[in-house]
C-alpha positions as CSV (number, residue, x, y, z in Angstrom):
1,X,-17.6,4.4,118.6
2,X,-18.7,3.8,115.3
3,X,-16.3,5.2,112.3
4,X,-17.3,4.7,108.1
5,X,-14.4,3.0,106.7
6,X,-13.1,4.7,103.7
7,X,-15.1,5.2,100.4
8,X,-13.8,8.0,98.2
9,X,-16.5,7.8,95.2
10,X,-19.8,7.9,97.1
11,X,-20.5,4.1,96.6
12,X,-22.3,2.2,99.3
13,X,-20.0,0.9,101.9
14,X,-20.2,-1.4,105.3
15,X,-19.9,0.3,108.3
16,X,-17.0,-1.2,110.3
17,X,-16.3,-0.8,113.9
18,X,-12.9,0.8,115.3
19,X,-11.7,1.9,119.0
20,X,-11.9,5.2,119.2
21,X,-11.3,7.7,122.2
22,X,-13.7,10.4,122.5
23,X,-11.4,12.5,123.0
24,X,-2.7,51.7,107.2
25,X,-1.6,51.2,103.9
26,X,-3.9,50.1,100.9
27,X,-2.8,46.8,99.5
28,X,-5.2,45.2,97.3
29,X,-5.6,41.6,96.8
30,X,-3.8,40.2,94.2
31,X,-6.4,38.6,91.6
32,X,-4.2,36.7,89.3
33,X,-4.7,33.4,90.7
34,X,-8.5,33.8,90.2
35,X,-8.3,35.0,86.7
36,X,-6.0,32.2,85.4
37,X,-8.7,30.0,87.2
38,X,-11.6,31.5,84.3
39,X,-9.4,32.2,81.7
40,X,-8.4,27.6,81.9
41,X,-12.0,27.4,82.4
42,X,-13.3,29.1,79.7
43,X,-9.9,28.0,77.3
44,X,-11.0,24.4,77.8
45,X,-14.2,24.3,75.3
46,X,-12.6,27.0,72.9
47,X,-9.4,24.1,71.9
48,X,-7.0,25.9,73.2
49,X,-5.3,23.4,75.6
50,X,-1.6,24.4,74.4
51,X,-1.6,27.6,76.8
52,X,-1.1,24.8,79.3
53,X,2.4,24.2,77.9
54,X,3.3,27.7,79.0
55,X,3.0,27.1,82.5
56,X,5.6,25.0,84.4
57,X,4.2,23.4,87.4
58,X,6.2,20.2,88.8
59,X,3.7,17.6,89.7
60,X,3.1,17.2,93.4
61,X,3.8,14.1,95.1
62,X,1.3,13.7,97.9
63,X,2.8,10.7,99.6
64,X,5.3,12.9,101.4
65,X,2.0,14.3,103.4
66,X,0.1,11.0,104.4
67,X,2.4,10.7,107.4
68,X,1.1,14.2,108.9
69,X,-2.1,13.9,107.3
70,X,-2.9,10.2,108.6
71,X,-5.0,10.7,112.2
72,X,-3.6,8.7,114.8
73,X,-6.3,5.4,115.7
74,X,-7.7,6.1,118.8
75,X,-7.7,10.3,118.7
76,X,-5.8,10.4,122.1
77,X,-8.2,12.4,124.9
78,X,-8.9,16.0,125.3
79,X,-11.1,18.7,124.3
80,X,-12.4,20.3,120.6
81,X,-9.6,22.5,119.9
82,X,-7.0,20.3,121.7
83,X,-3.4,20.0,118.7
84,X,-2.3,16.5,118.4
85,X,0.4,17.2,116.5
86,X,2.4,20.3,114.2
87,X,5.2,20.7,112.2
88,X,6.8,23.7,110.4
89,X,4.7,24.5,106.9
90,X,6.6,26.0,104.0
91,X,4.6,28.5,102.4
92,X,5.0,29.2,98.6
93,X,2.7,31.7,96.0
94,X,3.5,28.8,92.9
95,X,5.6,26.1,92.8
96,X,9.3,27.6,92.3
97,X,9.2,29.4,95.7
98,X,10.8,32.2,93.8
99,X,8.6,34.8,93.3
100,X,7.5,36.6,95.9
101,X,6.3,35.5,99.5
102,X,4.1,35.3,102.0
103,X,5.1,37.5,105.1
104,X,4.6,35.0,107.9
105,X,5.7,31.4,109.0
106,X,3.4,28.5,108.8
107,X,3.0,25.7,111.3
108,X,0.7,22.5,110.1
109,X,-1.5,21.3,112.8
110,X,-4.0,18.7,113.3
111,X,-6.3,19.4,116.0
112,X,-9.3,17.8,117.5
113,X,-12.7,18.8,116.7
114,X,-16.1,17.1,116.0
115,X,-18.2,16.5,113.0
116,X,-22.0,16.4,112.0
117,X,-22.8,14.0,114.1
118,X,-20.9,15.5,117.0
119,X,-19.0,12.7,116.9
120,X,-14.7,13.4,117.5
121,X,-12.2,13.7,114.5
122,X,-8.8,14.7,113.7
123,X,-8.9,18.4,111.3
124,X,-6.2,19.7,109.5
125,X,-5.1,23.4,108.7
126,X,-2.3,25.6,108.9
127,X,-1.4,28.8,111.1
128,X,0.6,31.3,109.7
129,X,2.1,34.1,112.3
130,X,3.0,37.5,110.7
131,X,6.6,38.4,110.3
132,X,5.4,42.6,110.8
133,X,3.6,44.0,114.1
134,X,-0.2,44.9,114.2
135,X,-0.6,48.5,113.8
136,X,-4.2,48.4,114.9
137,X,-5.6,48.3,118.7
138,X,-5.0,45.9,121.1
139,X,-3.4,42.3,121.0
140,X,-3.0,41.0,117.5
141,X,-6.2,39.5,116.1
142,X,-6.9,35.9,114.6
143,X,-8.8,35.5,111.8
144,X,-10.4,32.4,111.6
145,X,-10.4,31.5,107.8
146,X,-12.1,28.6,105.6
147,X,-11.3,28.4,102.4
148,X,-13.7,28.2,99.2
149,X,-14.4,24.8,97.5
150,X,-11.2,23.5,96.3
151,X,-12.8,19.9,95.5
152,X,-13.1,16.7,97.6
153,X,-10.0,14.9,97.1
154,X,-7.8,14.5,99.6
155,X,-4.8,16.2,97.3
156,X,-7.0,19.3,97.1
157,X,-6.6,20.6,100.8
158,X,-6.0,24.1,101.7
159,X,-3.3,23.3,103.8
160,X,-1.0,21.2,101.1
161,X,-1.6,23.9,98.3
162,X,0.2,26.6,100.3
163,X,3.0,24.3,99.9
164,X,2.4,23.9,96.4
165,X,1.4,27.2,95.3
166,X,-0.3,25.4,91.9
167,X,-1.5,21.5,92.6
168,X,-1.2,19.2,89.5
169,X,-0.9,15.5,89.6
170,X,-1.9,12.8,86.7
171,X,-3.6,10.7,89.2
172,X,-7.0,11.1,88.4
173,X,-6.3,13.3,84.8
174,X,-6.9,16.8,84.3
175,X,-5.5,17.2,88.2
176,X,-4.8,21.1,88.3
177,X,-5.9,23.1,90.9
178,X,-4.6,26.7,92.1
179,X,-4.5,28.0,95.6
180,X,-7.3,30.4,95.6
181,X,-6.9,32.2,98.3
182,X,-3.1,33.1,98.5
183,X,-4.3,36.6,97.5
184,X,-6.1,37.1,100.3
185,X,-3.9,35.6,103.1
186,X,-0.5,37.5,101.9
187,X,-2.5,40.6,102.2
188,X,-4.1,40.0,105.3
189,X,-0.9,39.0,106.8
190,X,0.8,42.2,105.3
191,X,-1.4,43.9,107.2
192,X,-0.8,42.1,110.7
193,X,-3.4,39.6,111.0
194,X,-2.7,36.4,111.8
195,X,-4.3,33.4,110.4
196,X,-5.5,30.2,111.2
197,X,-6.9,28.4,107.9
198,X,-8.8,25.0,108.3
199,X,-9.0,22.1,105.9
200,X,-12.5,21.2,107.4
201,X,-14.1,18.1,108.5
202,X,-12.8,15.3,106.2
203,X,-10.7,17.3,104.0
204,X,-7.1,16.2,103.3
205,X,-7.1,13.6,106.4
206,X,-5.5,10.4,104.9
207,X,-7.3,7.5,104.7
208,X,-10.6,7.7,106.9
209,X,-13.4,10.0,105.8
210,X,-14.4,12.3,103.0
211,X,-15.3,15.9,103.6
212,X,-18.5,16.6,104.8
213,X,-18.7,19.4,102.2
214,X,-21.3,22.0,103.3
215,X,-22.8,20.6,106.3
216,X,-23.7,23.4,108.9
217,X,-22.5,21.6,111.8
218,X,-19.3,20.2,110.6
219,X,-17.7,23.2,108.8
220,X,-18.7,25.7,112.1
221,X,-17.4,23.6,114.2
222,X,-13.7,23.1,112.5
223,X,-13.5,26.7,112.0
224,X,-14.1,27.5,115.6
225,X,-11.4,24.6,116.7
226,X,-9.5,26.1,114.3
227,X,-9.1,29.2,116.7
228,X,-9.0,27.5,119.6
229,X,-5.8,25.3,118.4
230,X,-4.4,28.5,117.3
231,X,-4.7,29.6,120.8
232,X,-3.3,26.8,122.3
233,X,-0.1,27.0,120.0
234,X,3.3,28.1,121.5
235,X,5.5,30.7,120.6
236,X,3.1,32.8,118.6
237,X,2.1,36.5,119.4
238,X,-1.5,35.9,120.2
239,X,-3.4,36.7,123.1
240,X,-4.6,33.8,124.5
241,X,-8.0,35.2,125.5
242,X,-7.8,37.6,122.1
243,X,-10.0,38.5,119.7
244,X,-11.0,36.6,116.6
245,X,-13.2,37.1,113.4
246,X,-14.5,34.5,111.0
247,X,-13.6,35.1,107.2
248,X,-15.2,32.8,104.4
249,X,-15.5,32.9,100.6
250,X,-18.5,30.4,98.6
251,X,-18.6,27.5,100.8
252,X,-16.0,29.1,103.2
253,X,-18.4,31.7,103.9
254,X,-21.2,28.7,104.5
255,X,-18.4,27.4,107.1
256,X,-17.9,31.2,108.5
257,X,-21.4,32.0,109.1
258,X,-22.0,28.7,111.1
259,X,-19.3,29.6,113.2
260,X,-21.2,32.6,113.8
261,X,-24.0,30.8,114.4
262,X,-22.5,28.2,116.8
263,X,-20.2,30.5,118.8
264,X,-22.4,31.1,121.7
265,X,-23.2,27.7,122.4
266,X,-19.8,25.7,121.3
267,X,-17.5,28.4,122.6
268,X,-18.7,31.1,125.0
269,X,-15.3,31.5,125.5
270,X,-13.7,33.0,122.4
271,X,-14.4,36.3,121.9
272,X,-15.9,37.1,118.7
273,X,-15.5,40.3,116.9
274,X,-17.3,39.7,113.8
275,X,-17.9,37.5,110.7
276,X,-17.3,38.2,106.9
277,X,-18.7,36.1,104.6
278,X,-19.1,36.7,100.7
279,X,-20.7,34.6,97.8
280,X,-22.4,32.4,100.3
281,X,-25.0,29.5,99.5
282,X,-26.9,30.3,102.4
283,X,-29.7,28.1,101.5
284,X,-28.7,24.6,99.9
285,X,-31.6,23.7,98.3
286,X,-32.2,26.8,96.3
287,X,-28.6,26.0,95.5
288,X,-29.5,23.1,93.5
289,X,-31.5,24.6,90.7
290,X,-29.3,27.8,90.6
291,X,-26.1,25.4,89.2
292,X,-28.1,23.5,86.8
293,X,-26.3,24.0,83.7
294,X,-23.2,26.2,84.7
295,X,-19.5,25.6,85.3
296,X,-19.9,24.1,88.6
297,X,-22.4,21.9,88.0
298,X,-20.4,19.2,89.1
299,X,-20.4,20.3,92.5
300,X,-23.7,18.9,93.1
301,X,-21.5,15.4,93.2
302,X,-19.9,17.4,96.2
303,X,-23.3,18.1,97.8
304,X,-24.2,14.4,97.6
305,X,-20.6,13.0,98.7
306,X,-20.8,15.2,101.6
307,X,-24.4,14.5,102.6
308,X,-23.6,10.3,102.1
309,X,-20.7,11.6,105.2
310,X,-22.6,13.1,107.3
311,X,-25.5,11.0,106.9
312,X,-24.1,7.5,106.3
313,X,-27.9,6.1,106.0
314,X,-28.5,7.9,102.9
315,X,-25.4,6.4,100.9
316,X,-27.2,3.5,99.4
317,X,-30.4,5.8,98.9
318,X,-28.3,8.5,96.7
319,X,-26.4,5.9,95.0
320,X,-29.7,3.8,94.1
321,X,-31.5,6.9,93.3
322,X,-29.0,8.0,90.1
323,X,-28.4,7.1,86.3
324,X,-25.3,5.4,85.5
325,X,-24.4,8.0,84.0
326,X,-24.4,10.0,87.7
327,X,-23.7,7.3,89.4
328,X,-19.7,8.0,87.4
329,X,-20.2,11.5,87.7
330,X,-20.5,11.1,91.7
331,X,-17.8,8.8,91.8
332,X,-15.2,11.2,90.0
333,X,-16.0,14.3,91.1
334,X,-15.8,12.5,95.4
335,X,-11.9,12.6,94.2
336,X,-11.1,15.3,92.1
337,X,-10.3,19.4,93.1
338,X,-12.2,21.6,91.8
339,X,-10.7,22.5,88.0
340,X,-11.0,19.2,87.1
341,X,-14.9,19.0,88.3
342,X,-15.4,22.1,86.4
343,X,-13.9,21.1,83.3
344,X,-15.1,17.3,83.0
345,X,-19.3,18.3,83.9
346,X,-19.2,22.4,82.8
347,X,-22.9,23.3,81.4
348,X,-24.2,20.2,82.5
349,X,-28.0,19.6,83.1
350,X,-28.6,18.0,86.8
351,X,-31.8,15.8,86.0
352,X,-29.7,13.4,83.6
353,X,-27.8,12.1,86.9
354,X,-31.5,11.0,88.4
355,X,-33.6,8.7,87.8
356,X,-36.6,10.4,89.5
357,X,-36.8,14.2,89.2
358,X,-34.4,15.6,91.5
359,X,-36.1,18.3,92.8
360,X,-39.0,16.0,94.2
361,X,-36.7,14.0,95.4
362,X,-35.0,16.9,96.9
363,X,-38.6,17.7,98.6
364,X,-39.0,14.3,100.3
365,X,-37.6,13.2,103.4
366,X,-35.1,12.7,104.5
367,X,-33.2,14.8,101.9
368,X,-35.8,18.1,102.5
369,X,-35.0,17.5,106.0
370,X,-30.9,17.1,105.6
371,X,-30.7,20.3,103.5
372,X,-33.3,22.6,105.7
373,X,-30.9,21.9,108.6
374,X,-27.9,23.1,106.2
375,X,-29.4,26.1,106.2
376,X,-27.8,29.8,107.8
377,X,-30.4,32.1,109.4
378,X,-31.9,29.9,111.9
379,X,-29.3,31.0,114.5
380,X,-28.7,34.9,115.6
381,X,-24.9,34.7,115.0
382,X,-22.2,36.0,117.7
383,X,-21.1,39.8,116.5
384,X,-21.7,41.6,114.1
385,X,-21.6,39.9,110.3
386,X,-20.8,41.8,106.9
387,X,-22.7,39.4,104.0
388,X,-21.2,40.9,100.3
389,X,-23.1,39.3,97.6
390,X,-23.9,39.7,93.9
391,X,-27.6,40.1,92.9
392,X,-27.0,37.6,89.6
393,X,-25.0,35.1,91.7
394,X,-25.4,31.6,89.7
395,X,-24.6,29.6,92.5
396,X,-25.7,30.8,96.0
397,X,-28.9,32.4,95.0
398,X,-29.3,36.3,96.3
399,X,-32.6,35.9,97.1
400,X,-31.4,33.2,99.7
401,X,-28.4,35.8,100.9
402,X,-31.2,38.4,101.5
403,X,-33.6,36.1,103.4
404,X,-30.9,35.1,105.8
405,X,-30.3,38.8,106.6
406,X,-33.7,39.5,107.1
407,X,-34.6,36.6,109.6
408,X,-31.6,37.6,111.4
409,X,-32.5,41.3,111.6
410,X,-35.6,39.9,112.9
411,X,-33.7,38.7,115.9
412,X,-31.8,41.5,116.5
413,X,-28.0,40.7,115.1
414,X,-26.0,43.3,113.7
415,X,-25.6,42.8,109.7
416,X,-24.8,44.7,106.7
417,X,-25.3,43.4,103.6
418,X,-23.7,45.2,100.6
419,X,-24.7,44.3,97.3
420,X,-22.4,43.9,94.5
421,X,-24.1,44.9,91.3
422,X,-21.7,43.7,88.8
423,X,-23.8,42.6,85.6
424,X,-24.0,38.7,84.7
425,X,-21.4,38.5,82.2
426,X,-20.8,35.1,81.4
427,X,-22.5,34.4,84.2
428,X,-22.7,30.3,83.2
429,X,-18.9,30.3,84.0
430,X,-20.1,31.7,87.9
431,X,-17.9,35.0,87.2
432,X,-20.6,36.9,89.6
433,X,-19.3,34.3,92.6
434,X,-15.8,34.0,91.7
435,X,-15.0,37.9,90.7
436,X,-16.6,39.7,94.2
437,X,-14.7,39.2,96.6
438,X,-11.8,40.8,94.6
439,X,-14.2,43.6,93.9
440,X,-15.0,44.0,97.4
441,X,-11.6,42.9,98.5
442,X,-10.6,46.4,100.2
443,X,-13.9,47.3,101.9
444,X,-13.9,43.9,103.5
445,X,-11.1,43.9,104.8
446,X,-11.3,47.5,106.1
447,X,-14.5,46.1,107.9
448,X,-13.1,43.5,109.4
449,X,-9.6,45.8,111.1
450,X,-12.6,48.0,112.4
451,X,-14.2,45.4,114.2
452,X,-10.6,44.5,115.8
453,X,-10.3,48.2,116.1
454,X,-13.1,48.5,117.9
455,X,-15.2,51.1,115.6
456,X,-18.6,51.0,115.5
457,X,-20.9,49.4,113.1
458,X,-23.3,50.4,110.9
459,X,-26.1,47.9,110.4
460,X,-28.2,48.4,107.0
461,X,-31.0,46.0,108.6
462,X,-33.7,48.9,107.8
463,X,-32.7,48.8,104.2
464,X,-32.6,45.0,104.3
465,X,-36.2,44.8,105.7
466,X,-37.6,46.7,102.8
467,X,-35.7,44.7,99.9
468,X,-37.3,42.4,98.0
């Protein structure tokens, strides 16, 4: 087998060759964590660094996790899904450990799955079993989760900030990130679900790979592994043959709506209830123009990284194809999480990083080709799907969200798609992508417990059809 030897800033790098084994009651989310998120954001460009005084976070030391996180050299044999190895995970809400908890107990595990190029690697993520019974129907369900984009550097994964509560390290500078999702999972948990969160291909794994950020393939394929280690764990109270949903927020929801896609086919054994996904870049390349000039602009460094993974032929193209100037901006942003990337490139125009116009470039092959393929909507998913998106998203384009729908409909899945109509206030700072799924936190969730419940659905495909 051939593996990519390390290259953490998207420079061009040898291939090298390596043995390898083919192996009831209404709790809303809590939305501090994504409000302190905007208000550093937007503190950043108004001088008022100093609030950052107020908040006592002890830097992390992310040795103690390259043990775990390392994957053993050959993966030893066995099937997607397979654990290679677990320990206990202490789960925090911020650093202290003090205030407040998560109801549940987390185990770490590393588990076998494969990535773009169906090819087998070693995935981390974390399971958390509730500490109160399911109330609902049947065995206790599993929500498959992926997280939203937390960065690209190996310190930024899922799995270590529920240890962490608040990330910050001096390693590469402004190295702050906040665990975005903590909200979500303490309800959700509260509430009797258990969860199974993945780190994705590449993401937090020591010393091998980078994530493949946004490929189709990759993230669908970790988040159903994801399930199927969480299966295979012992002493938990799932069914082994239970149900399970997919749950993903921004590129989380990319990773859930793939899994949707690729259930049928990768594992016509799990039985899927239903997908939620919100704020989802459905469409990478109309993507690329929609975060020209906003906070995230950096993530298009993300993009590239994760293509240059996936793809390993197109990492000298993409590094010979930009500026100096993005040539840096690629190699920061393949090692930073995501505050940093949003405070270093926020309001930056993409063209400056090219030296050819990017989106021609973007319309040539094999780049056209590489991001039609990243594309959701090609697939009729497995159950039904609930897609919540703003109509001024700056980052995943509505128009995009609307057309997946539609070509789905077309084939006969079950979706609703609720639009959130919450006006583009500041809507350079991606408020319309980061504020929904807290404003459509308790419908979601009240979606998803039906579909472990077994109520019925109610489709909106007619209403879809007729959008524009």
């Amino acid at each position: 087998m051939t593996r990519r030897s390390k290259s953490t800033d998207g420079r061009p790098c040898r291939l090298r060759h390596r043995s390898a084994t083919i192996s009831g009651k209404r709790t809303p989310p809590r939305a501090a964590t994504i409000f302190s998120v905007l208000a550093i954001g937007a503190a950043i460009p108004m001088g008022l660094v100093p609030t950052f005084s107020t908040i006592s976070v002890a830097y992390a030391d992310d040795s103690q996790y390259w043990e775990f996180y390392t994957p053993p050299d050959p993966l030893p044999d066995g099937l997607p899904g397979d654990l290679v190895r677990t320990e206990p995970s202490r789960l925090v809400l911020e650093p202290s450990g003090q205030l407040g908890s998560f109801v549940g107990t987390g185990t770490r595990i590393m588990y076998r799955s494969t990535d773009a190029n169906g090819i087998p690697v070693a995935v981390t993520g974390t399971y958390i079993e509730p500490d109160v019974p399911w109330p609902g129907k049947g065995p206790r369900p599993l929500l498959a989760y992926a997280a939203s984009a937390y960065g690209m550097g190996e310190q930024c994964a899922p799995s270590k900030l529920f240890n962490q509560g608040i990330h910050a390290s001096l390693d590469t500078g402004f190295d702050l990130m906040f665990n975005l999702e903590e909200g979500f999972v303490a309800t959700l948990l509260a509430r009797g679900f258990a969860i199974v969160l993945t780190d994705g291909v590449g993401m937090g794994v020591h010393g091998l790979m980078a994530p493949q950020f946004m490929n189709r393939v990759a993230a669908g394929t970790a988040l159903i592994d994801a399930a199927r280690a969480a299966m295979k764990l012992p002493d938990t109270s799932l069914d082994p043959d239970g149900p399970v949903a997919f749950w993903g927020w921004l590129s989380g929801g990319h990773a859930a709506l793939s899994a949707a896609e690729l259930a049928g086919t990768y594992a016509p054994e799990l039985h899927v209830v239903g997908t939620y996904a919100n704020a989802t870049p459905t469409d990478l390349a109309a993507t690329l123009p929609s975060i020209d000039g906003n906070y995230l602009a950096g993530a298009i460094g993300w993009m590239l990284r994760g293509i240059q993974e996936a793809y390993p032929n197109t990492r000298e193209a993409i590094w010979d194809a930009m500026t100096p100037r993005g040539q840096e901006m690629l190699a920061n942003t393949s090692r930073q999480c995501m505050l940093q990337t949003g405070i270093n490139y926020m309001f930056r125009h993409l063209q400056p990083w090219f030296k050819d116009d990017l989106q021609t470039m973007s319309q040539n092959e094999p780049f056209k080709s590489i991001l039609a393929s990243q594309r959701i909507g090609n697939v009729r998913p497995t159950g039904p799907v609930y897609l919540s998106h703003n109509r001024w998203d700056s980052f995943g384009p509505y128009a995009a969200v609307v057309a997946t729908a539609k070509d789905w409909c077309s084939m006969g899945a079950d979706v609703t798609l609720w639009t959130n109509e919450q006006p583009p206030l500041f809507n350079k700072l991606n408020t319309n992508a980061l504020l929904t799924p807290f404003v459509d936190g308790e419908r979601t969730m009240a979606w998803v417990a039906d579909r472990f419940n077994g109520v019925p659905t109610a489709p909106n495909c007619s209403e879809i059809d007729s959008s524009s």
